[in-house]
NURO-665293 format. One record per residue (C-alpha): x, y, z; residue in three letters. Coordinates in steps of 0.5 Angstrom, whole numbers, padded with zeros to 4 digits, always signed. Layout:
<atoms>
XYZALA;...
</atoms>
This chain:
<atoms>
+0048+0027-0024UNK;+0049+0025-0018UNK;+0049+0018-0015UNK;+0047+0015-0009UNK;+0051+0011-0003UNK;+0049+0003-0005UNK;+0052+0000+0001UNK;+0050+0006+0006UNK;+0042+0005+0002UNK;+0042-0003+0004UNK;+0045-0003+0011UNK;+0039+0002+0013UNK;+0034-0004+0009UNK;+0038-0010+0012UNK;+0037-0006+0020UNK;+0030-0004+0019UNK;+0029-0011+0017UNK;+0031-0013+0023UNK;+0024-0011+0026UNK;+0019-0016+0025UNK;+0023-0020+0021UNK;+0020-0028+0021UNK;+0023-0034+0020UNK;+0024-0035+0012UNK;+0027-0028+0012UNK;+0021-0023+0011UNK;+0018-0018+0016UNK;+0012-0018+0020UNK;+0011-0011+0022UNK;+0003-0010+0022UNK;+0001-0002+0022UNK;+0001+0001+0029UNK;+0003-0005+0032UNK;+0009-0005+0037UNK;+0013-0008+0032UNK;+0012-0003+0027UNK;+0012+0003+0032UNK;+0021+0001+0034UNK;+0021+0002+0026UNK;+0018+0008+0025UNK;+0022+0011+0031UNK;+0028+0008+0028UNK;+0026+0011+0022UNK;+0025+0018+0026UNK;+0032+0017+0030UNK;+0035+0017+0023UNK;+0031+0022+0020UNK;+0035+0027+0026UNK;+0041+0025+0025UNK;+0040+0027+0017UNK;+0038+0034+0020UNK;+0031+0032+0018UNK;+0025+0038+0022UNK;+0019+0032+0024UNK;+0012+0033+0024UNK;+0007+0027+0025UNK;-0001+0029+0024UNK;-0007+0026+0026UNK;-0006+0019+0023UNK;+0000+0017+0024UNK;+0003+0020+0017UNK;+0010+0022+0019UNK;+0014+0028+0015UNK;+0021+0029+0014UNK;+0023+0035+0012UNK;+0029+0038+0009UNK;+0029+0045+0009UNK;+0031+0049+0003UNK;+0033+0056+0001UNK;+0025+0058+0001UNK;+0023+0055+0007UNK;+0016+0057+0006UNK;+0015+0054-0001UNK;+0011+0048-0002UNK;+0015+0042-0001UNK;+0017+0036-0006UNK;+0016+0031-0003UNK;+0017+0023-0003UNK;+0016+0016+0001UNK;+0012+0010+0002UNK;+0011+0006+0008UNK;+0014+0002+0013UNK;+0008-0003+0015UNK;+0007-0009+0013UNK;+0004-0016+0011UNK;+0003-0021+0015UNK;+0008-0026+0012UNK;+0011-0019+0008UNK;+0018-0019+0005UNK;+0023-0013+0007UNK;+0023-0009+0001UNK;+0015-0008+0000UNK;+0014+0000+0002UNK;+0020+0001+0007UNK;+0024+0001+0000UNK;+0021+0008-0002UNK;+0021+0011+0005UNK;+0028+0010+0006UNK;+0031+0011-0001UNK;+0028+0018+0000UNK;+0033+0017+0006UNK;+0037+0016+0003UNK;+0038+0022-0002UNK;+0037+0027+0004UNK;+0043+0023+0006UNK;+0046+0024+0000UNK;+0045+0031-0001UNK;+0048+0033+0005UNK;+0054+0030+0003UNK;+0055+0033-0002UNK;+0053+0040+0000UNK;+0047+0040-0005UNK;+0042+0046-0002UNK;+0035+0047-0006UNK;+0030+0052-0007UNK;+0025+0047-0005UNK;+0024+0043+0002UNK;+0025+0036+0000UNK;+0020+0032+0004UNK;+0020+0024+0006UNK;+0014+0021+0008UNK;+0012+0015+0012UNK;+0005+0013+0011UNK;+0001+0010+0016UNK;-0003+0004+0014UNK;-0001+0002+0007UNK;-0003-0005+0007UNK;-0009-0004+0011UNK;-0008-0013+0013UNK;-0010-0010+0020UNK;-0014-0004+0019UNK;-0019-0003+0012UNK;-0018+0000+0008UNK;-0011-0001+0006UNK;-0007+0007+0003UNK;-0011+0010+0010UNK;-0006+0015+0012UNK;-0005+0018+0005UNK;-0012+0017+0003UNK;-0013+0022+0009UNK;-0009+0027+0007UNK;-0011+0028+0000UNK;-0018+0029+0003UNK;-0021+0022+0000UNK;-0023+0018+0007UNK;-0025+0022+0012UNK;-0020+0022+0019UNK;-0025+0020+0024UNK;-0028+0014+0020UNK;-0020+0012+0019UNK;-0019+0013+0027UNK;-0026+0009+0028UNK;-0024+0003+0024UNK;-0023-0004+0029UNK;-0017-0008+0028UNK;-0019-0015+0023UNK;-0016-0018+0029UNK;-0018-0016+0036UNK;-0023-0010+0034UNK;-0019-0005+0037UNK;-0020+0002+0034UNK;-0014+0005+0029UNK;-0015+0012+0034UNK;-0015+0008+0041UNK;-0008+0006+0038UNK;-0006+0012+0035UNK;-0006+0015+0041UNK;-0003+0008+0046UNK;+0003+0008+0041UNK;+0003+0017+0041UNK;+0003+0017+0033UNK;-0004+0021+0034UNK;+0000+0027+0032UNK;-0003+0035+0031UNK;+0001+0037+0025UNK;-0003+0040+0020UNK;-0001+0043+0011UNK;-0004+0048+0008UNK;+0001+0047+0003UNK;+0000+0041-0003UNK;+0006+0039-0005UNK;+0010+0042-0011UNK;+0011+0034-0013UNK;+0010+0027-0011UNK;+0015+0022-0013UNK;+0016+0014-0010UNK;+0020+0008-0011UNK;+0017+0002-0010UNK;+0019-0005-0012UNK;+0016-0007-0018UNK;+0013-0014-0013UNK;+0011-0016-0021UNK;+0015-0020-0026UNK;+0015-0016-0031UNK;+0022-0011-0030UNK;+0027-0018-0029UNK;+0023-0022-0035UNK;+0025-0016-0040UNK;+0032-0015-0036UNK;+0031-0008-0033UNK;+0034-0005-0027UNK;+0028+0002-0028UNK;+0021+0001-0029UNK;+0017+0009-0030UNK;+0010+0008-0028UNK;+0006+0012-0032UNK;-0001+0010-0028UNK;-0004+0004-0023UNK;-0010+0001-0024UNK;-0017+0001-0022UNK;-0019-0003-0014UNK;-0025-0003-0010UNK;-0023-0006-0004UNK;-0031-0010-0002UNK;-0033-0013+0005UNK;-0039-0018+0005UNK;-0043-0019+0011UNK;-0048-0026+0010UNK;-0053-0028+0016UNK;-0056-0034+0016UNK;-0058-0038+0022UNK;-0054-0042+0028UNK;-0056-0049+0030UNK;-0054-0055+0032UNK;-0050-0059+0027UNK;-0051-0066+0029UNK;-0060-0065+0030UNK;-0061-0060+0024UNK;-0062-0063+0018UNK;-0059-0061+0011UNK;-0065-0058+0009UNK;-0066-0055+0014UNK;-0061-0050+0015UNK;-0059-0043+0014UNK;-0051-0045+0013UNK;-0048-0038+0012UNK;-0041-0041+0011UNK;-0044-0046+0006UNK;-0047-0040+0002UNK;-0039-0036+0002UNK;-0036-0041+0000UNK;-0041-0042-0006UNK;-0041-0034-0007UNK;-0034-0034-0007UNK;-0032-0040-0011UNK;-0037-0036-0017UNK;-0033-0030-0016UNK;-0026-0033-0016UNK;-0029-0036-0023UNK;-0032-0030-0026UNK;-0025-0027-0025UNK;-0022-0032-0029UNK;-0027-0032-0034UNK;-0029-0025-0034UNK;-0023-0021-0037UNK;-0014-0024-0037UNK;-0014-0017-0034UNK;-0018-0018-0028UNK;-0016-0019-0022UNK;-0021-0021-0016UNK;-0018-0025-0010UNK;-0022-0027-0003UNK;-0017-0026+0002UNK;-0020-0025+0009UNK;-0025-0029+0013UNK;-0028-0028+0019UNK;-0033-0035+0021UNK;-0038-0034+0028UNK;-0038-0037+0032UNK;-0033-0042+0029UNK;-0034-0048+0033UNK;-0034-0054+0030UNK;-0041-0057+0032UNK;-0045-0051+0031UNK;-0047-0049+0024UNK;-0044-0042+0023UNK;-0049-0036+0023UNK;-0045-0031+0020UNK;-0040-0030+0016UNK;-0036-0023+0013UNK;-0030-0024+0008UNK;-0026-0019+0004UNK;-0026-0018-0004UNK;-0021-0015-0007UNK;-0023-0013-0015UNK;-0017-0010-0020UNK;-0017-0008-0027UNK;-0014-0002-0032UNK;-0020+0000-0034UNK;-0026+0003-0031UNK;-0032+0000-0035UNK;-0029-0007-0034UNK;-0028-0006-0027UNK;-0035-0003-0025UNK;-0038-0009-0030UNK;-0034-0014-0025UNK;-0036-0011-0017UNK;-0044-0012-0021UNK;-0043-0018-0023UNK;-0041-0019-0016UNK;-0046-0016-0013UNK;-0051-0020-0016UNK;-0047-0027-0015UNK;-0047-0026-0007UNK;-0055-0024-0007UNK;-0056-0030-0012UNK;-0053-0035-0007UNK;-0055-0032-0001UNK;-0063-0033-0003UNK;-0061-0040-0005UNK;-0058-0041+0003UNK;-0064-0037+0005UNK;-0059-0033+0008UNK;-0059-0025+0008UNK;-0053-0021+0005UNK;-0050-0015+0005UNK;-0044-0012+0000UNK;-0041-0005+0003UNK;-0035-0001-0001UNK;-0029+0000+0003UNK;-0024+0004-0001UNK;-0026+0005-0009UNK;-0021+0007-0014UNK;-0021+0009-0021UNK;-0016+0007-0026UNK;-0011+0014-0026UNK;-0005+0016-0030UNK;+0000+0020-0027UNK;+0002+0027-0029UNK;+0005+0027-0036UNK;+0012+0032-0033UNK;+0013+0029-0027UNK;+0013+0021-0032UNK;+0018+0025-0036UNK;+0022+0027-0030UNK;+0023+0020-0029UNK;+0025+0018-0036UNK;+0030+0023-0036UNK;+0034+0022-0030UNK;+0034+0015-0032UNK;+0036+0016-0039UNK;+0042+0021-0037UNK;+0044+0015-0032UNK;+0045+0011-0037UNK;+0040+0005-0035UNK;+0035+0003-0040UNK;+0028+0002-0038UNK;+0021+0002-0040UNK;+0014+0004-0039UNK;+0010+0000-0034UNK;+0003+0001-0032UNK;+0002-0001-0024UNK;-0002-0007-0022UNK;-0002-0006-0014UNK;-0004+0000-0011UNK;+0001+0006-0008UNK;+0000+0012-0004UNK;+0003+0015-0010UNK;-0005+0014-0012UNK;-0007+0018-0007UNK;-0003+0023-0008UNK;-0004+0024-0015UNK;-0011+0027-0014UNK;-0008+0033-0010UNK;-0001+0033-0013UNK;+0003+0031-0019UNK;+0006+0025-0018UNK;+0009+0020-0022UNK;+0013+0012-0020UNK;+0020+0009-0020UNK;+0019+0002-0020UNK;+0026-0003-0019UNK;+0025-0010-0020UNK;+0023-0016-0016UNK;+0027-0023-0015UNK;+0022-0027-0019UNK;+0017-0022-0018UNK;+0015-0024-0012UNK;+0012-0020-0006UNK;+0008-0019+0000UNK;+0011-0026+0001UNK;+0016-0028+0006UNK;+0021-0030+0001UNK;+0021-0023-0004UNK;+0027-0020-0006UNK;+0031-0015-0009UNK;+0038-0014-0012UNK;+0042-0008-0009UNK;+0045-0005-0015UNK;+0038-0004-0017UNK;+0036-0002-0011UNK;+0041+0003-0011UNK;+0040+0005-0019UNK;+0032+0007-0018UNK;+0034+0011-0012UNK;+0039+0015-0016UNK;+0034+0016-0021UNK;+0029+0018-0015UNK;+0035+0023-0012UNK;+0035+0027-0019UNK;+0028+0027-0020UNK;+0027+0030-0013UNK;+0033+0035-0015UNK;+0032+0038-0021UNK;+0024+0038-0019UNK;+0028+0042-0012UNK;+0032+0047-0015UNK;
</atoms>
């Protein structure tokens, strides 16, 4: 069993974290900004020091490649991302990415070759808070979102396009795979509770749950605010609010395992003296299992065009991204519970409540998850946090995994 460089491991994560780092101590680096372009060509810089080959494809994904003795043999690949949220912590993605770092490095030192290449992957656009929907990169190469769609989604911000910014900061790659990969691995912070309630360093993720990511478009009517009288008008800010108030309380009636959050809205014109005319808004609904999780973007559905016939407003409920519930592959899962158990970490089974890249993966490989925990469960937030020696303890794991599925 061979174990990772803590210190080498957390002077990469606090370097990176320079980058977009934020007032209390978190990161914003939000996908192809230039912010989040200096950490991927740090990432890359790094990845060639290791002796890392380097191939980015047309959205952005960027490969790291240690060659092994079969050079045309598929690759067992590991990563996760380097973009953030908005007010993100330091651990979020960027973690997974440079814990696969961190195993080539050990490799090397270690003068360990494989037969199989060894592949660390930085996908674009995980969290999708700038361009919708979230896990683009990797839902491109598997093959669930078409890539001129992905190129063509406008920024929530200022509506440039992710393509038009691919190709400003030069990550409109050309790299192309024939391969899939032999396996997929990734460590990622828990961003729950769970692992440091039960006082565990490892958690071995044996699936995630479902999530549809929905976008709600309401038209009503603009006018003036101090000449229209109340039922007069077509308010269609008033007509969100109301939808939204019915779906957040549906989310909390519905099921303890639901999850529904409302997280972004758009008000036109967003004047104050002019009653709002059109309103879009994202829903992000969650939930392990499917039937329950498709009762709920029903019941949604309904609750937007019930409140938008009260507002005499028209409504339109479109499906961003859409994933079922998915249980990783039974070896890949087993591979992970044996590194941990020959390392001498206790563990436990833990089923994923957010969405990774490693979703995307398991439709075209095997694929399993390392979860490490998180201070307080805490994530996409500024003040997320982790332990190094936790750290560290779910890289080992990664770096035996990736071994022996290599050798």
């Amino acid at each position: 069993m061979i174990s990772v460089n803590q210190d080498r491991l957390w002077r990469s994560l606090m370097d990176m974290a320079r980058i977009g780092a934020t007032a209390k101590g978190g990161n914003c680096r939000l996908a192809l900004t230039d912010e989040e372009v200096q950490g991927r060509r740090l990432f890359m810089q790094w990845c060639e020091e290791a002796g890392c080959e380097l191939r980015i494809d047309p959205i952005g994904n960027i490969f790291a490649r240690r060659d092994g003795t079969q050079k045309d043999a598929p690759a067992v690949m590991c990563g996760s991302h380097l973009d953030t949220q908005p007010a993100g912590g330091r651990f979020d993605g960027v973690y997974g990415v440079l814990a696969g770092l961190e195993v080539i490095r050990t490799l090397n030192d270690l003068d360990v070759s494989t037969r199989y290449p060894i592949e660390v992957v930085a996908w674009t656009n995980e969290e999708g808070s700038r361009f919708t929907p979230g896990m683009m990169g990797s839902a491109v190469y598997s093959g669930k979102l078409d890539i001129d769609v992905a190129r063509a989604r406008p920024c929530m911000q200022t509506g440039v396009r992710l393509g038009d910014e691919l190709q400003r900061t030069g990550f409109a790659g050309t790299a192309t795979y024939a391969q899939v990969p032999k396996a997929y691995f990734e460590a990622h912070i828990e961003q729950g509770p769970i692992l440091e309630n039960a006082n565990l360093p490892i958690g071995v993720v044996t699936g995630a749950q479902g999530i549809y990511e929905l976008e709600v478009t309401i038209v009503g009517f603009e006018s003036h605010a101090g000449t229209t009288p109340m039922n007069l008008r077509k308010d269609a800010l008033e007509a969100a609010a109301n939808m939204i108030a019915s779906i957040l309380d549906l989310g909390h009636r519905i099921d303890p395992d639901a999850r529904v959050t409302v997280g972004h809205i758009d008000c036109y014109p967003n004047s104050p003296s002019t009653i709002p005319g059109k309103v879009v808004f994202s829903i992000d609904v969650r939930h392990p299992q499917q039937p329950m999780l498709q009762k709920l973007v029903a019941e949604i559905e309904t609750i937007c065009d019930q409140r938008a016939m009260t507002h005499g407003a028209s409504v339109d409920v479109q499906t961003v991204a859409a994933y079922e519930p998915v249980a990783f592959d039974d070896q890949c899962v087993q591979r992970v519970r044996q590194a941990t158990s020959s390392l001498g970490y206790p563990a436990m089974d833990i089923c994923s409540g957010a969405g990774h890249d490693a979703v995307n993966l398991s439709y075209v490989a095997p694929t399993a998850m390392i979860f490490v925990p998180c201070k307080a469960g805490l994530s996409h937030n500024e003040l997320e946090d982790a332990d190094p020696v936790h750290l560290a303890q779910g890289a080992s794991v990664l770096a035996n995994v990736l071994l022996d599925e290599a050798m």
